[in-house]
C-alpha positions in Angstrom: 176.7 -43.0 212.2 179.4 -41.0 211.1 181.6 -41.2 214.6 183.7 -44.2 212.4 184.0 -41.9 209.7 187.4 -40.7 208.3 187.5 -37.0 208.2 190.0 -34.1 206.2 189.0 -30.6 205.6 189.2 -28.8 202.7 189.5 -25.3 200.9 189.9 -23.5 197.6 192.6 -21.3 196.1 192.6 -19.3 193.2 196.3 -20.4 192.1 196.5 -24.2 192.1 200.4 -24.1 191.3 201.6 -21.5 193.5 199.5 -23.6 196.2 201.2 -26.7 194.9 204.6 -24.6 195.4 204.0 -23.3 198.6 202.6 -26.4 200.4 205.4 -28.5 198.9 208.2 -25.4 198.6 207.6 -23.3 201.6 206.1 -25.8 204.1 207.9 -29.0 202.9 204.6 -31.3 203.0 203.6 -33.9 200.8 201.8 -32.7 198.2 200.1 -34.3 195.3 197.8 -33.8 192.5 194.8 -36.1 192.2 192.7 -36.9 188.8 190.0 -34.6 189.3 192.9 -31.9 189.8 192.7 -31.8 193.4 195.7 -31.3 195.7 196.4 -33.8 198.4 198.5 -32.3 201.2 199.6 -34.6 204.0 201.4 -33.7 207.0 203.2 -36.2 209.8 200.6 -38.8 211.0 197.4 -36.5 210.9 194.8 -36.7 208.5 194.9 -35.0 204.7 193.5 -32.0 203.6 192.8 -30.9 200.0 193.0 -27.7 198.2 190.6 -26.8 195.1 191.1 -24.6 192.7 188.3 -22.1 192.7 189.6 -19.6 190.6 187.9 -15.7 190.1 185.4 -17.0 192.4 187.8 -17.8 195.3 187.5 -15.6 198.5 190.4 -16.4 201.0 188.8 -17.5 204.6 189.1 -15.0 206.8 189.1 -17.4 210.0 191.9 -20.0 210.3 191.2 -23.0 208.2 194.4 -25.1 208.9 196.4 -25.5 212.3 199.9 -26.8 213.1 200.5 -28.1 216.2 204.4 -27.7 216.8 206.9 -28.3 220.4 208.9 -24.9 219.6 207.0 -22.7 217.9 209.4 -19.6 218.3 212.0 -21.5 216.1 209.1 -22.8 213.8 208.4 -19.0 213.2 212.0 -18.0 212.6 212.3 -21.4 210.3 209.1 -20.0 208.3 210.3 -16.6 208.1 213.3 -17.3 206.7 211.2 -19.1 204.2 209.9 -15.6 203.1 206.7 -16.2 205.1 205.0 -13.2 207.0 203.4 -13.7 210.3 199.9 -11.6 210.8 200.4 -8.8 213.6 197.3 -8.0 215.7 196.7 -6.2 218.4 193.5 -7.0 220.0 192.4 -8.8 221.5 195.3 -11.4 220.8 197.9 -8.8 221.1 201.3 -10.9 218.8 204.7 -9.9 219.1 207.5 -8.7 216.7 207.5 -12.0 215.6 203.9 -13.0 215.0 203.9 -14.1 218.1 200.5 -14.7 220.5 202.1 -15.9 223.8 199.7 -17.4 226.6 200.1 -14.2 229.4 198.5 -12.1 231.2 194.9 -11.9 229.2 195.7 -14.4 227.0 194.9 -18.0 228.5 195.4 -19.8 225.3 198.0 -21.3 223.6 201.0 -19.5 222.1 200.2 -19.0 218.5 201.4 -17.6 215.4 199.5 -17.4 212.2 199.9 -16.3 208.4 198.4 -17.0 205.4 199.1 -19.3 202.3 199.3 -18.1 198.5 195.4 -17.6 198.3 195.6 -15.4 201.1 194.0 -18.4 203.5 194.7 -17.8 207.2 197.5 -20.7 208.6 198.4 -20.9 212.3 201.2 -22.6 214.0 200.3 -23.3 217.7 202.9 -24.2 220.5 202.2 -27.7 222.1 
């Protein structure tokens, strides 16, 4: 039943504008308002995904709730950073580098990844193809 359906995820900020700046700003997506108030942030060929304001009630994920698949994620990060952007530093059990970096060695088996958050305080990753 619903294995035709077209999907998109969603999730709330507390600051529709700066969102509306960041996406568009920062990130250099397509962004745009809907008329219920909605944004509508596209991305290359994948599917949309929509921010709602959720204002005093808003609690920023704390689990990543939006992925960017990229070929050279070391300059991605540098590009982003330049942009202002922070990457999260962790050190276990995905240990990241000075960068924000999470390369796939030694215990790590997974992809290299990076991840910070938006405006709203929403976790964001970029992961290495």
């Amino acid at each position: 039943m619903l294995k035709d359906s077209y999907t998109f995820s969603s999730f709330t900020t507390n600051d529709l504008e700066a969102s509306r700046k960041f996406y568009e700003e920062t990130l250099g997506l397509h962004v745009k308002e809907n008329e219920m108030g909605i944004l509508e942030i596209k991305a290359g060929d994948s599917n949309s995904f929509i921010i709602y304001p959720k204002g005093e009630d808003h609690k920023p994920a704390n689990f990543t709730v939006l992925n960017f698949a990229v070929k050279h994620i070391e300059k991605v990060v540098d590009h982003l950073s330049g942009k202002g952007i922070t990457f999260e530093q962790y050190r276990e059990p995905m240990k990241t580098d000075e960068k924000g970096i999470c390369w796939n060695s030694g215990d790590n088996t997974g992809p290299n990844i990076a991840w910070f958050k938006d405006t709203a305080g929403n976790i964001i990753s970029i992961i290495g193809e």
